[in-house]
Every structure is written in C-alpha cells, then in structure tokens.
N, C-alpha and C positions, 0 to 999 in steps of 0.2 A: 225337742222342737218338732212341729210338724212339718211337713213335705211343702203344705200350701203358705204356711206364715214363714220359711225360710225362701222359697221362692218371692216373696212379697218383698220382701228383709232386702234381697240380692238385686231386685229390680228398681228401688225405692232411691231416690235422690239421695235422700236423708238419713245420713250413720244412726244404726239403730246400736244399742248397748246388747253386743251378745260375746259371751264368753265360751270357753272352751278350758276344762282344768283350771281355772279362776285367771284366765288372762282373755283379755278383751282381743277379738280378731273378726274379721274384715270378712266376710260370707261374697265370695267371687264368684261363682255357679251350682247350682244346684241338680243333681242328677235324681230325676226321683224315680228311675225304675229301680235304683241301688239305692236308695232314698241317703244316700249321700252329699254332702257339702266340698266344696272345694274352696278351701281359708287359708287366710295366712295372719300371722301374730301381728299388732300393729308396729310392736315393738320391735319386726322382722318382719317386712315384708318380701324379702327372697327366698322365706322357704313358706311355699306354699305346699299344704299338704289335703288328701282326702280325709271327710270324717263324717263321721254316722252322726245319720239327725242328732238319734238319741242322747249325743255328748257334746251338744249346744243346748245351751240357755239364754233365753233373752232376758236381761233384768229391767226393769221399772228404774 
C-alpha cells in the first residue's frame, strides 16, 4: 500500500477493508518517513503492532 492511500485509510471516518497476512485490521497511524503503519487485528485489538506499508492490502 502507499504512504498517501494509507494515510487517507487512517484519516477516513469510514472502515476501509485492509488486511495484513489475510486478517482484516484497523490502520491507527501512519509513519511515513519509515513508511510504516501502526495496526491492530480487529479480532484483537490490544495488540497493536508496527508494519510496513508493503504488507497491507486494501481489498475491493
């Protein structure tokens, strides 16, 4: 995913469908000088963790 559409994603009212290893999780800040995300599982939301744009998808 990119820096700007995960920023969009983290700002956005509206849960967008983005995954992470094929489980859907929640985009809580965006770091983009390390162009990293900071998520957590929705199925888990106390452990939140850092992850590289690269290993988020947004699905349709």
């Amino acid at each position: 995913m990119n820096t700007q559409r995960a920023i969009e994603i983290s700002e956005s009212s509206i849960m967008a469908n983005v995954t992470f290893n094929g489980s859907r999780v929640y985009i809580q800040h965006v770091n983009d000088s390390q162009e990293t995300a900071r998520v957590y599982h929705l199925d888990d939301p106390e452990n939140e963790q850092d992850i590289d744009l690269n290993n988020l998808i947004e699905n349709s």
